[in-house]
C-alpha positions in Angstrom: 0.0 0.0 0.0 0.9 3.4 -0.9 -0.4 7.1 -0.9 -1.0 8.9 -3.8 -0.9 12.6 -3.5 -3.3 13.9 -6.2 -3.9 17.0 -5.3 -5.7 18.1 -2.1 -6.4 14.2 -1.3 -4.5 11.5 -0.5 -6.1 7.9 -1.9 -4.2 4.9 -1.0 -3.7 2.5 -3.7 -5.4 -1.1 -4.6 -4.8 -2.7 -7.5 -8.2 -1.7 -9.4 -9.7 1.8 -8.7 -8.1 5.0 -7.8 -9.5 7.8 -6.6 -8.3 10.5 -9.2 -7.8 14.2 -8.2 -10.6 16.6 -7.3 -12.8 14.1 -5.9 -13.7 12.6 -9.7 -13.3 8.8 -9.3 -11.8 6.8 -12.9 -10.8 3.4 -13.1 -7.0 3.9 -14.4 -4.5 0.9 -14.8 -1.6 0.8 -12.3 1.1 1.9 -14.7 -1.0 5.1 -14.4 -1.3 5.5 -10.8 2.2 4.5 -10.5 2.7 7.6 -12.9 0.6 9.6 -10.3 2.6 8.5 -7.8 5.9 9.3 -9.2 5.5 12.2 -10.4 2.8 13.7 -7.5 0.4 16.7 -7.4 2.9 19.4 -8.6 2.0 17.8 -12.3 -1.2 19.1 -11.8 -0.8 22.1 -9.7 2.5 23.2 -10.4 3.7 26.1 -7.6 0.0 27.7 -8.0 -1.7 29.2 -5.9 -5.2 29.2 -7.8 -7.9 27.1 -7.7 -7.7 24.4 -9.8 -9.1 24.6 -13.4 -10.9 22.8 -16.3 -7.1 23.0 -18.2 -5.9 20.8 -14.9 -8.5 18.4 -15.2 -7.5 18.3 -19.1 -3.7 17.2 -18.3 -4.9 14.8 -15.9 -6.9 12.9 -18.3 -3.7 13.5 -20.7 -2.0 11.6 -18.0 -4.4 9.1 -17.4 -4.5 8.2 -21.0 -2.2 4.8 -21.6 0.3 6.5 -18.8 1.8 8.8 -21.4 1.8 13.0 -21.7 2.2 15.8 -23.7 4.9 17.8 -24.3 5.7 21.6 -25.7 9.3 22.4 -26.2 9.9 25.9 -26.7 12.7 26.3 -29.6 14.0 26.3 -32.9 17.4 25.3 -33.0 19.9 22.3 -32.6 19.6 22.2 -28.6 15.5 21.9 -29.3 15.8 19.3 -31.9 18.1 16.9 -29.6 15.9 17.9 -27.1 12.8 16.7 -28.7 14.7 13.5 -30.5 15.1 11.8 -27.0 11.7 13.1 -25.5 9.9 11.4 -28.4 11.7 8.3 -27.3 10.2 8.0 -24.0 7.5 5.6 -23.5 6.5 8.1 -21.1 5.6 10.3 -24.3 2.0 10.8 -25.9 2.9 13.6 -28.4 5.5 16.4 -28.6 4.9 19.6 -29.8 7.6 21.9 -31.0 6.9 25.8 -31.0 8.4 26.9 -33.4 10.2 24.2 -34.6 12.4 23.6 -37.5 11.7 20.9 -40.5 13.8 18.4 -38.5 11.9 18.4 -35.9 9.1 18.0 -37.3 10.4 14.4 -39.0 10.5 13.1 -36.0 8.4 10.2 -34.6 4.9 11.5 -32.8 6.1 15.4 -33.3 4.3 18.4 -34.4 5.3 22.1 -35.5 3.0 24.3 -34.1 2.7 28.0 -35.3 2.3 30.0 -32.2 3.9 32.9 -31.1 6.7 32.0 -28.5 7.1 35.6 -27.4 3.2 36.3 -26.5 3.1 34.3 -22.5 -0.8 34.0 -23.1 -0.9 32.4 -26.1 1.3 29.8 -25.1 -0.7 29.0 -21.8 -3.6 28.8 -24.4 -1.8 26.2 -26.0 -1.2 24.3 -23.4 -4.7 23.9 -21.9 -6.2 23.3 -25.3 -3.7 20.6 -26.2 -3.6 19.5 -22.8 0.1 19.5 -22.0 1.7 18.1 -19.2 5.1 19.5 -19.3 6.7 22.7 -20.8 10.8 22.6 -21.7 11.6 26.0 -22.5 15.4 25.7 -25.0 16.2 28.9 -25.3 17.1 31.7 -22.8 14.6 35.0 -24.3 11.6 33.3 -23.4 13.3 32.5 -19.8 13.9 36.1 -19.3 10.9 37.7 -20.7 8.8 35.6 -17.6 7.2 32.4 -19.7 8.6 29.8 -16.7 6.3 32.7 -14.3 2.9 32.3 -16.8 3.5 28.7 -17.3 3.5 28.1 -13.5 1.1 30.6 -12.7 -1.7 28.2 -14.7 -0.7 25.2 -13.3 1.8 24.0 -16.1 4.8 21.8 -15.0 7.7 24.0 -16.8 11.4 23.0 -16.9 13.6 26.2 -16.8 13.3 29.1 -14.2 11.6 32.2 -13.7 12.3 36.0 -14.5 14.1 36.8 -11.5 16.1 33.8 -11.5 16.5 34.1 -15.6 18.8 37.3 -14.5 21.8 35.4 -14.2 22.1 34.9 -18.3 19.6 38.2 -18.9 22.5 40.5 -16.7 25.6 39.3 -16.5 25.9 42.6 -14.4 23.6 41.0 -12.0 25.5 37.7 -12.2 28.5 39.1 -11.6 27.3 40.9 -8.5 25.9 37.6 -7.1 29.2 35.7 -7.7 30.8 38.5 -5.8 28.2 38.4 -2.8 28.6 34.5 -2.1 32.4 34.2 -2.9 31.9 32.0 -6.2 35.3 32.2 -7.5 35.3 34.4 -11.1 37.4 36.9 -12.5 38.0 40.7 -11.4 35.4 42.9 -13.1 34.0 46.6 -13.1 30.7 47.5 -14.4 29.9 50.7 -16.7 27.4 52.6 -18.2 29.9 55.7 -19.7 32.4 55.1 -22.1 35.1 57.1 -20.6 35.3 55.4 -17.6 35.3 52.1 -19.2 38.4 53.3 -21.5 40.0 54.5 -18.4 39.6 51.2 -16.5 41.2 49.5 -19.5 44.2 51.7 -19.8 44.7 51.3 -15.9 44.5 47.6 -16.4 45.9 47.0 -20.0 45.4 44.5 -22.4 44.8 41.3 -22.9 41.2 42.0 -21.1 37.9 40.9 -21.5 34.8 43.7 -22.3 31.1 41.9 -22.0 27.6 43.3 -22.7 25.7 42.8 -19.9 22.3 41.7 -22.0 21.5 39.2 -24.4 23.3 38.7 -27.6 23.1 35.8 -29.5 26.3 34.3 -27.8 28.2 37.4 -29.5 28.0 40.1 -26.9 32.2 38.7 -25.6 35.3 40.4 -27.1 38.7 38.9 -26.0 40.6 42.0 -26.4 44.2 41.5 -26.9 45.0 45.2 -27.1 43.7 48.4 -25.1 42.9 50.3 -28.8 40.7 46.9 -29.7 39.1 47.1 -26.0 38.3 50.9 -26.6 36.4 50.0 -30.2 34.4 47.1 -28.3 33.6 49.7 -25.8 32.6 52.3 -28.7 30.7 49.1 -30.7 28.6 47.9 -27.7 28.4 50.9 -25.6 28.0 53.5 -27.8 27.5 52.6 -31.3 24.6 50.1 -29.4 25.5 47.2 -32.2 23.7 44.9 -29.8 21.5 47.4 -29.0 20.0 47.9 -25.1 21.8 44.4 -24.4 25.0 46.9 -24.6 23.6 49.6 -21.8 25.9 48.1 -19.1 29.3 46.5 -20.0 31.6 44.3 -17.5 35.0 45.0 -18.4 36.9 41.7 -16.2 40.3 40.8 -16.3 41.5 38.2 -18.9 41.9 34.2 -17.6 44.5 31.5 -18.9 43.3 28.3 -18.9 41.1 25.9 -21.1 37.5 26.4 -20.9 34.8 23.7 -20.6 31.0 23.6 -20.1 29.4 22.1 -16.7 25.5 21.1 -16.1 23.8 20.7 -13.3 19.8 20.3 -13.2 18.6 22.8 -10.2 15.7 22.9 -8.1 16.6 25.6 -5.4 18.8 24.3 -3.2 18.5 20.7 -4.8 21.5 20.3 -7.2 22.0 17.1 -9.6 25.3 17.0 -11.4 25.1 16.2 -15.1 28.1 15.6 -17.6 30.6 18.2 -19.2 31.4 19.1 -22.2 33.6 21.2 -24.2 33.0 24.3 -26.7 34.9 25.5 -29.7 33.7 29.4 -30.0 35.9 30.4 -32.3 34.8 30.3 -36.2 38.1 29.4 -37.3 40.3 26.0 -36.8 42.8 26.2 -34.5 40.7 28.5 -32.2 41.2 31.7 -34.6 38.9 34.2 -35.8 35.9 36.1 -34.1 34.0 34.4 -31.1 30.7 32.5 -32.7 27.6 30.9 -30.9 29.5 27.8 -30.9 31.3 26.1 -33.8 31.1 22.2 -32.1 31.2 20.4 -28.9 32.5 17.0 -27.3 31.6 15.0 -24.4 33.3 13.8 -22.3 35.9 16.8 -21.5 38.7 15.4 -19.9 39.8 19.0 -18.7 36.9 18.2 -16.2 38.5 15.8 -14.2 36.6 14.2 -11.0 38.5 17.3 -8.4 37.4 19.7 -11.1 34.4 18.5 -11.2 33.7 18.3 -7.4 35.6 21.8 -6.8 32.8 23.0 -9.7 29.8 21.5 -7.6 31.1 22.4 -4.6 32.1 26.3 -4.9 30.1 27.1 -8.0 26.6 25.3 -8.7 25.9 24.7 -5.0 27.0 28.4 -4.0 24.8 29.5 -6.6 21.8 27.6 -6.4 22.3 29.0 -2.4 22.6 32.2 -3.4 19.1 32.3 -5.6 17.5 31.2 -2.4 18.8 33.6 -0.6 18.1 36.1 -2.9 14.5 35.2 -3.3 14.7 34.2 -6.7 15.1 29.9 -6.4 16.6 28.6 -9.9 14.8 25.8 -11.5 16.1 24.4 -14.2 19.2 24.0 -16.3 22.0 25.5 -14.8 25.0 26.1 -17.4 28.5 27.1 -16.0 30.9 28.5 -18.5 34.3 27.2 -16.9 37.7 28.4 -17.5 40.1 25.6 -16.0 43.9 26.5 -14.9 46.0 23.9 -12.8 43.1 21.6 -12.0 41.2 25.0 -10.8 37.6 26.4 -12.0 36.8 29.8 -11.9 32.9 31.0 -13.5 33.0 32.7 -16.7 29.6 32.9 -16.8 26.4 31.1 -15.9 24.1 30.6 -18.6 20.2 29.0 -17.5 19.6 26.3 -19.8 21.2 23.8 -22.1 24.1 25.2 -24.4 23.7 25.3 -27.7 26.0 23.0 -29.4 26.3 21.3 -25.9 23.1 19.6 -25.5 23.7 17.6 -28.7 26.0 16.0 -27.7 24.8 15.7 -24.2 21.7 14.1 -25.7 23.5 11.5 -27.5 25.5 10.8 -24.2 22.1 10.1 -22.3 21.3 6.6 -21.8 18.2 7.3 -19.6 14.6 8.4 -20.2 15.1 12.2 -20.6 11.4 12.7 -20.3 11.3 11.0 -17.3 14.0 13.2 -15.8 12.6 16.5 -16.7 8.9 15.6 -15.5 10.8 14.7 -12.1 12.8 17.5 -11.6 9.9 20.3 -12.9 7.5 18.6 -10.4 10.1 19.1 -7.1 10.9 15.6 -7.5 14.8 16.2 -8.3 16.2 14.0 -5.5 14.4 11.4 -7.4 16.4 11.8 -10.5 19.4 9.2 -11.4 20.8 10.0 -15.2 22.9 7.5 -16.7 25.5 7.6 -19.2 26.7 5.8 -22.2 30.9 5.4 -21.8 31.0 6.4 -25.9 32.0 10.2 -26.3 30.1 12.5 -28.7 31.6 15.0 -31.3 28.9 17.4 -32.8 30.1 19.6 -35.5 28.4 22.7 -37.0 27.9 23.3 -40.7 27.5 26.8 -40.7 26.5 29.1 -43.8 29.7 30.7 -45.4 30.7 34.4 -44.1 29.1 32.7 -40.4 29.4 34.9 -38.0 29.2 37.9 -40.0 27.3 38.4 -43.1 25.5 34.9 -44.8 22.9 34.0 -47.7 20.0 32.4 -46.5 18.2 30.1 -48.8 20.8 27.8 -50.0 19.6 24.3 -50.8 20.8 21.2 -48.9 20.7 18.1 -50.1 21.7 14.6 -49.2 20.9 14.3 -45.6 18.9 11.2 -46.4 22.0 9.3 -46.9 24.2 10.6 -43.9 25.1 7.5 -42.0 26.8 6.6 -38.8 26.0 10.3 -37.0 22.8 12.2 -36.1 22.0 15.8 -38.1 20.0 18.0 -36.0 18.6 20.8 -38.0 19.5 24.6 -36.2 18.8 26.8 -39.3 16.7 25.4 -41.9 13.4 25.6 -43.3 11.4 24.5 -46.4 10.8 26.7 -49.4 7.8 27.1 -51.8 8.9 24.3 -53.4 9.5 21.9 -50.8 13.4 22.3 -50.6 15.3 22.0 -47.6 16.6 25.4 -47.2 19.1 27.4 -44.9 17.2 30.0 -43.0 20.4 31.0 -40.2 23.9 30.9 -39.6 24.4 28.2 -38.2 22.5 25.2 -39.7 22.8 21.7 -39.2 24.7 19.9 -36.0 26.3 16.8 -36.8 26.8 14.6 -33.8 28.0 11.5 -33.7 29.3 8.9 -31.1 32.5 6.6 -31.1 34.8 4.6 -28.0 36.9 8.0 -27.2 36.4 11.1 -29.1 38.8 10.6 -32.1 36.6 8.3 -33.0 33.4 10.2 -32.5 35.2 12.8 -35.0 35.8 10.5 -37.6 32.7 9.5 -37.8 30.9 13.1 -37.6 33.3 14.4 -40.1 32.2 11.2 -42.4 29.0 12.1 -42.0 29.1 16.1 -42.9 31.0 15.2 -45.8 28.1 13.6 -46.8 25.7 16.8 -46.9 25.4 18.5 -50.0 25.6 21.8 -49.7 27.6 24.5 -51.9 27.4 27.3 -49.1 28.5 24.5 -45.9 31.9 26.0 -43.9 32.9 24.3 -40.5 35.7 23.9 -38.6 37.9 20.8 -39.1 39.4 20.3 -35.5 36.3 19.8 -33.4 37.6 17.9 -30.6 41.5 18.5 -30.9 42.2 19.1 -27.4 40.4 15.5 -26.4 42.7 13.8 -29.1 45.8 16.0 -28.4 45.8 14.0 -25.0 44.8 10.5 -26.2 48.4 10.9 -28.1 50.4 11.8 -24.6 
């Protein structure tokens, strides 16, 4: 015997009738109630406050039906199509709907494009009682900021990624740094400005290299690496004054410049509750050899063997635990995908940033890694159900490489046609830029376009078989890096 908490009841189980949620009774089979069970009344009532709705009774029947649930991803990129490719393979999983999507996605098994407007709260939450979803996994980190986790919630919509408030620590990396300061989470030196001539100054009193950031959103691109003080004084003038990323550039950090090798750490967070995932590592740089202007990412591997297990422990210990601490303290809990931006000297971490969901070549690869029930996992963890999480992993390591569009990351042609991705073998393409045009044609629609991820026993392997694969793609306007993964390989030679 055992208690199911279905709201404002608890029913205790037998093996033929349960008692379902606001005192309707339904004859469900125990897989169902088991799913009840595990997953508990925040599916139903997520963190709100409100009475509980026609849309709540919706997603319980969703529920009910065969043991299996909806789920919206928000998204249109690479990290949303990985996303969806292991949802869809959950047997937890009715239907997955993709908002916006991308014509990957959409080839997936039991996966639907839906045309809704990502940006307008309400119209989501619409969605989501008409089509009786259980679960919302927001992808990118706009949507986080602009408060959709807080309208999701506020209905009664399990949601995997955190609120507004606690969205600040991408949205501001002013406000980040401030917090790492406040709890001691080790990070670089830094100033904050809002005038021009006091950055400039700082920089000449510091000198070059040095690091100048815009505080806001943008795109990944918002970092210059400044090797001299006359290229630190032009990002200054770009971001600050010249507003190239527009109000994202109203604040700059200007922080001192780290040695090291960076790497990408994941933790899933549910206030003070803190689940390590795997790391991985970014190549940011457009150009092979890590040369030429910072990109979004240019490829990924996993596993990162700059993360050893005291990096890794130093990382959970002073960096994701301080932080999730610090939300709590700060009234703003963090739920969801925590994303540390690493920068690893002499078996040391310090934060270059914190990002609040999955990274964006990173969760490819991550994805492929996974050898548990994803869906599972994030229904777990969005329902205060963390401790209850326990990810496995596959011992294979994961290249993804990015076909970008020529001229990536500055000026590109959009509506190129690719070909051939029928007859890639041995790798997984996620789509990140395409779309279909009026005559049916795969299409590029972005800069960066299709991930390539594929799997092998240590990570040269993985990159043999990835670059196999993209040589397979037809495509007259494809660039990419050839050296995804060199660090990994440099040490499997030592």
């Amino acid at each position: 015997m055992y208690s199911i908490i279905t709201g404002s009841q608890n029913t205790t189980r037998c093996d033929v009738e349960y008692t379902c949620w606001n005192s309707r009774s339904a004859v469900l089979g125990i897989a169902q109630a088991k799913m009840l069970y595990r997953y508990g009344s925040n599916v139903h009532r997520q963190n709100s406050s409100k009475p509980a709705s026609r849309c709540h009774r919706t997603r319980l029947s969703v529920l009910a039906a065969a043991g299996k649930i909806n789920t919206l991803v928000i998204g249109s990129g690479g990290r949303e199509h990985s996303l969806v490719w292991k949802i869809s393979q959950s047997d937890l999983s009715n239907h997955v709907y993709s908002a916006p999507g991308n014509p990957g996605i959409a080839g997936e098994r039991n996966v639907t494009n839906v045309n809704i407007n990502v940006e307008n709260n309400p119209e989501v939450v619409a969605f989501c009682k008409e089509k009786g979803v259980g679960l919302v996994v927001i992808g990118p980190e706009v949507p986080l900021v602009a408060g959709l986790a807080d309208d999701l919630e506020a209905a009664g919509v399990p949601t995997w990624g955190p609120k507004a408030k606690a969205a600040q620590l991408e949205g501001s990396k002013a406000f980040m740094k401030d917090i790492l300061k406040k709890y001691n989470i080790p990070t670089a030196a830094y100033e904050i400005f809002d005038d021009a001539k006091r950055a400039k100054d700082f920089i000449k009193s510091l000198g070059a290299p040095i690091v100048v950031k815009a505080s806001g959103l943008a795109a990944g691109k918002g970092v210059v690496v400044a090797r001299s003080v006359e290229e630190a004084y032009k990002a200054v003038d770009d971001m600050l004054v010249n507003k190239i990323f527009g109000g994202a550039g109203d604040e700059l950090v200007i922080e001192e410049f780290l040695e090291g090798e960076e790497a990408s750490f994941f933790a899933m967070v549910d206030g003070e509750k803190v689940v390590p995932l795997i790391a991985a590592q970014d190549h940011k740089a457009v150009g092979d050899g890590d040369t030429g202007p910072n990109t979004g990412g240019m490829g990924t591997y996993s596993p990162a063997p700059v993360v050893t297990d005291e990096v890794a422990r130093q990382t959970m210990d002073e960096i994701m635990w301080r932080t999730a601490h610090a939300m709590v303290a700060e009234g703003a809990p963090f739920k969801g995908t925590l994303f540390a931006g690493l920068m690893i000297k002499d078996g040391k971490a310090k934060l270059l940033e914190h990002n609040v969901r999955f990274g964006d070549p990173e969760c490819q690869s991550l994805m492929a890694r996974c050898d548990s029930d994803v869906l599972d996992a994030l229904l777990l963890a969005s329902t205060g159900r963390l401790d209850k999480v326990d990810l496995k992993w596959k011992k294979e390591a994961a290249v993804t490489v990015v076909v970008a569009a020529k001229g990536y990351p500055g000026e590109y042609q959009k509506g190129t046609v690719i070909r051939g991705l029928e007859h890639v073998t041995g790798a997984k393409v996620f789509h990140a830029g395409t779309k279909l045009n009026a005559s049916g044609e795969l299409v590029s629609a972005g800069g960066r376009v299709l991930n390539v991820t594929a799997l092998g026993a240590d990570v040269a392997e993985a990159q043999a078989k990835a670059y196999k694969a993209v040589k397979q793609i037809q495509w007259d306007d494809a660039y990419y890096r050839n050296d995804i993964g060199w660090r990994a390989i440099e040490r499997l030679k030592k």
